[in-house]
C-alpha positions as CSV (number, residue, x, y, z in Angstrom):
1,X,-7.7,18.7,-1.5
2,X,-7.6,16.6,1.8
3,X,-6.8,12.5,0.8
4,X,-8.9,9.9,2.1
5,X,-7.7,6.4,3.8
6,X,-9.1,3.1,4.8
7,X,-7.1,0.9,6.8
8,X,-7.6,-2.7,6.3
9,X,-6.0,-4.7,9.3
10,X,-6.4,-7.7,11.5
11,X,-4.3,-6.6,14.2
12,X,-5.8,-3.7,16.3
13,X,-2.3,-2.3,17.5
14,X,-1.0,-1.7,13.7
15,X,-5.0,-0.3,12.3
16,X,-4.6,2.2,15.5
17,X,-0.8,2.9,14.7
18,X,-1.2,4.0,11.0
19,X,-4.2,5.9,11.8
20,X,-2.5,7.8,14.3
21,X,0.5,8.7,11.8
22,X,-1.9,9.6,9.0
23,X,-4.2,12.0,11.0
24,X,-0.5,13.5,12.2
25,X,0.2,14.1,8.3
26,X,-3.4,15.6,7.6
27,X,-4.9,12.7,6.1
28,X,-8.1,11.6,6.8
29,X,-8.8,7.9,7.9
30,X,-12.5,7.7,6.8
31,X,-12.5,4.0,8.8
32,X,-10.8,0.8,9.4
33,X,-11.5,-2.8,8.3
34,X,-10.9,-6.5,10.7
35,X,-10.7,-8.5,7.3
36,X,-10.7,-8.6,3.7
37,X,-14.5,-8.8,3.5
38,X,-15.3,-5.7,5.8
39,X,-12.6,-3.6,3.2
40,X,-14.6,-4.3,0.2
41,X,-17.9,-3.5,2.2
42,X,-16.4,0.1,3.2
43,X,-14.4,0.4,0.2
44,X,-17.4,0.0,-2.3
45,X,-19.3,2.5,0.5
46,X,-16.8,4.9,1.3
47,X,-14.9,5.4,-1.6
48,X,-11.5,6.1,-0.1
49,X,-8.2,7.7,-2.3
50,X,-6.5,4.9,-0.9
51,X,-6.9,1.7,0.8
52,X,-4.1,0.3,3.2
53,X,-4.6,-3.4,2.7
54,X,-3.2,-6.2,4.7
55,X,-2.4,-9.0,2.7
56,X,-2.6,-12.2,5.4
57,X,-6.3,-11.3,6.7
58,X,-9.1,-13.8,8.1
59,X,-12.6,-14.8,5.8
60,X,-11.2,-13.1,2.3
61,X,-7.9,-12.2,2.2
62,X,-5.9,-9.0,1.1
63,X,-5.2,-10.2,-2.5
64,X,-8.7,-11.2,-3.3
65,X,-10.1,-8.6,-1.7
66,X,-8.2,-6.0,-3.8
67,X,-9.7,-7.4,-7.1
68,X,-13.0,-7.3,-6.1
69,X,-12.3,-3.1,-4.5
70,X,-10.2,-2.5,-8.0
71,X,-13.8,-3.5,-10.1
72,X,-16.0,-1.9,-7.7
73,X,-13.7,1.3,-7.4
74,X,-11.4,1.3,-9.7
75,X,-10.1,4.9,-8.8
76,X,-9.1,3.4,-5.7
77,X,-5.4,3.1,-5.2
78,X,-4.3,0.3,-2.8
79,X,-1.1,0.1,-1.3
80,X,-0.5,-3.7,0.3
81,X,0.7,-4.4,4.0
82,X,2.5,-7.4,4.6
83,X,5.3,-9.5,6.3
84,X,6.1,-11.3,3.1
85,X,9.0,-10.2,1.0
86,X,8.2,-13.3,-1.6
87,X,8.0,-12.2,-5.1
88,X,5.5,-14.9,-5.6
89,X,2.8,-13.3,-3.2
90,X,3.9,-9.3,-3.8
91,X,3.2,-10.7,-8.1
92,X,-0.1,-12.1,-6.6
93,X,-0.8,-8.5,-5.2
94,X,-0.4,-6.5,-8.2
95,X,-2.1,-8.5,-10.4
96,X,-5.3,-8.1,-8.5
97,X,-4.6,-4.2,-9.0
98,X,-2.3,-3.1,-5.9
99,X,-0.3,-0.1,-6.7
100,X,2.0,0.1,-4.0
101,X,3.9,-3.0,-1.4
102,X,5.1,-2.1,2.0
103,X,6.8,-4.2,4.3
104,X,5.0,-4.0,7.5
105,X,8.9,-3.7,9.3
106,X,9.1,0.0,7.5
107,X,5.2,0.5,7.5
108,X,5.8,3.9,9.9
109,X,8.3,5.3,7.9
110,X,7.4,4.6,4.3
111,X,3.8,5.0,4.8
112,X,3.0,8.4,3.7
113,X,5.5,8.6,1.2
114,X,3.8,5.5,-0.6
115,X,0.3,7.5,-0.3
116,X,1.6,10.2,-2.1
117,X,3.7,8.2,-5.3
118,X,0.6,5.9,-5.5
119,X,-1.8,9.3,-6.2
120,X,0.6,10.6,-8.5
121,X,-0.3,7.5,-10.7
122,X,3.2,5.7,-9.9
123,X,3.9,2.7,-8.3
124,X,6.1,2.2,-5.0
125,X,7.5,-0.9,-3.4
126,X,9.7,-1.0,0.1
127,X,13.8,-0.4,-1.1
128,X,14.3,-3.7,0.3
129,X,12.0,-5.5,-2.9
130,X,12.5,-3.1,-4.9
131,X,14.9,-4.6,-6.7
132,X,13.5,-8.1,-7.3
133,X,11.6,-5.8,-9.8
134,X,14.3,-4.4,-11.7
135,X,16.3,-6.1,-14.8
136,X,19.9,-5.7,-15.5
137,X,18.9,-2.4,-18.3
138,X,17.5,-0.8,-15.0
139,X,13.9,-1.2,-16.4
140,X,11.9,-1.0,-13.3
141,X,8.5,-2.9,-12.2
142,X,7.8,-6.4,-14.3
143,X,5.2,-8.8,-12.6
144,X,5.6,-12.3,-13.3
145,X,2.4,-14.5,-13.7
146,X,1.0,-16.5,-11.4
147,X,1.6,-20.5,-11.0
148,X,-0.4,-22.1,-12.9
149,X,-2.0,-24.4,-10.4
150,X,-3.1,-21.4,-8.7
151,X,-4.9,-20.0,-11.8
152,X,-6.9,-23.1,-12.7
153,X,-9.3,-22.4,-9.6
154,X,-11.9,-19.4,-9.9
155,X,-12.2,-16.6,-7.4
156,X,-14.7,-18.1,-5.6
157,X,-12.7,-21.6,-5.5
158,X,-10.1,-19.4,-4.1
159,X,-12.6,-17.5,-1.5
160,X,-13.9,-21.3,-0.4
161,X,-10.3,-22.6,-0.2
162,X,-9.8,-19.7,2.4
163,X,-12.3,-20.3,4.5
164,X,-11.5,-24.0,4.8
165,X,-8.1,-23.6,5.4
166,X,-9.3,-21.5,8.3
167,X,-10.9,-24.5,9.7
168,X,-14.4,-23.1,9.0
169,X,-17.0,-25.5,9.1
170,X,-19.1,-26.4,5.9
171,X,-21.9,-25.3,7.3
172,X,-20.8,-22.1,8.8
173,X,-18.8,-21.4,5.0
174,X,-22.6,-21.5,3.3
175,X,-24.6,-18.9,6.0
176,X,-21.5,-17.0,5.2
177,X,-21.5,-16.6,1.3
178,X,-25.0,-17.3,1.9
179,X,-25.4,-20.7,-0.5
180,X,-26.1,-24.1,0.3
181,X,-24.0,-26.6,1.9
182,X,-24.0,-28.8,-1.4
183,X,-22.6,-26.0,-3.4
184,X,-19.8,-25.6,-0.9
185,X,-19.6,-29.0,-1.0
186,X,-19.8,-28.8,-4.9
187,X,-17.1,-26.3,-4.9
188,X,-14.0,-27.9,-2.7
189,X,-14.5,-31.6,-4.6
190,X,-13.9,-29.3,-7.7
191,X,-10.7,-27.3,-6.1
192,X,-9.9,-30.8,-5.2
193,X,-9.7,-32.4,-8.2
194,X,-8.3,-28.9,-9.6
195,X,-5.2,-28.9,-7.1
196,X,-4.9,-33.0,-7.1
197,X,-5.2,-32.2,-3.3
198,X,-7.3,-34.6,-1.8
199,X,-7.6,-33.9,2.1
200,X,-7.7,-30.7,4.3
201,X,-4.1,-31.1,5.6
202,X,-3.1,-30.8,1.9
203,X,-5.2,-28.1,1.4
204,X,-4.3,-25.7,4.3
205,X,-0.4,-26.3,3.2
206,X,-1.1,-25.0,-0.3
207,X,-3.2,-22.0,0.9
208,X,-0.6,-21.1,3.1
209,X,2.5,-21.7,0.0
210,X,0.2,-19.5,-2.0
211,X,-0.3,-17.1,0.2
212,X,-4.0,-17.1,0.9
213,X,-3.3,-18.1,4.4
214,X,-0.4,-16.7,6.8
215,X,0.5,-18.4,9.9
216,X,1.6,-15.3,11.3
């Protein structure tokens, strides 16, 4: 039965790369995505084996868009892209339902191999982080929760708190998510007060410790 891929990537060169590798190996690349909110969109249309999801991506990024693909299709296996080897941000991944972490370094050569543990119903992480995940018994795969200063703000706190660390404009937030400019208003005096973070400087520097943000 032929397996079906969506690659979810800001960075043309890497979407055309993988796609080029997969189609080698016989797999079928039903589309790509430019950013988090484009996966969900083909994700939730497409319904894809597996989605190839790059975690550091612009207006929703890989980790929240994952949760949001794992309730819409749960079947769904994603396998995370990234530059980051931090536990903290790989934890962040497979709590929102990842099944599968590869450096984007060994991207080309792990790739396929992922695919197909991830199918079988198994988990796979790059050698490299691998063993951040194992305890001295040799017990393998263990996710530690997340901060809790990170928890206490909702999804959509966290989707807002994106898009302003992106330097998106109030205005231009609300015709995106399509609510008012007081809500969004509403919503960052709340993450705010929530993060005892009182100015955008503060802000960005936290979305980017957290992960949300990448200044790669």
């Amino acid at each position: 039965m032929e397996i079906t891929v969506i690659i979810a990537d800001d960075h043309a060169i890497i979407r055309e790369g993988l796609k080029g590798l997969l189609e080698k190996k016989g797999i079928c690349v039903l589309g790509i995505a430019r950013n988090g909110r484009e996966a969900v969109e083909k994700a939730i249309a497409l319904k894809p084996d597996v989605m190839m999801m790059d975690i550091s991506m612009p207006d929703l990024n890989g980790v929240e868009a994952t949760a949001r693909i794992k309730k819409e299709v749960p079947y769904t296996k994603i396998i995370a892209l990234s530059m980051h080897s931090s536990k903290k941000i790989i934890d962040q991944m497979f709590t929102a339902g990842a099944s599968g972490y590869i450096l984007k370094e060994s991207a080309f050569s792990e790739l396929y191999d992922a695919i197909q543990e991830v199918l079988k119903g198994n988990y796979y992480l790059t050698p490299s982080i691998a063993r951040m995940y194992v305890d001295s018994k040799g017990h393998a795969f263990s996710s530690s929760k997340q901060l809790p200063r990170f928890n206490k703000i909702s999804k959509k706190e966290r989707e807002i708190l994106q898009l302003v660390a992106e330097g998106i404009k109030t205005r231009d937030i609300a015709q995106k998510l399509n609510v008012s400019v007081k809500t969004v208003e509403t919503h960052r005096r709340n993450i705010m007060k929530k993060l005892n973070i009182f100015n955008v400087a503060g802000l960005t520097k936290f979305a980017i410790k957290e992960g949300i943000i990448s200044l790669e």
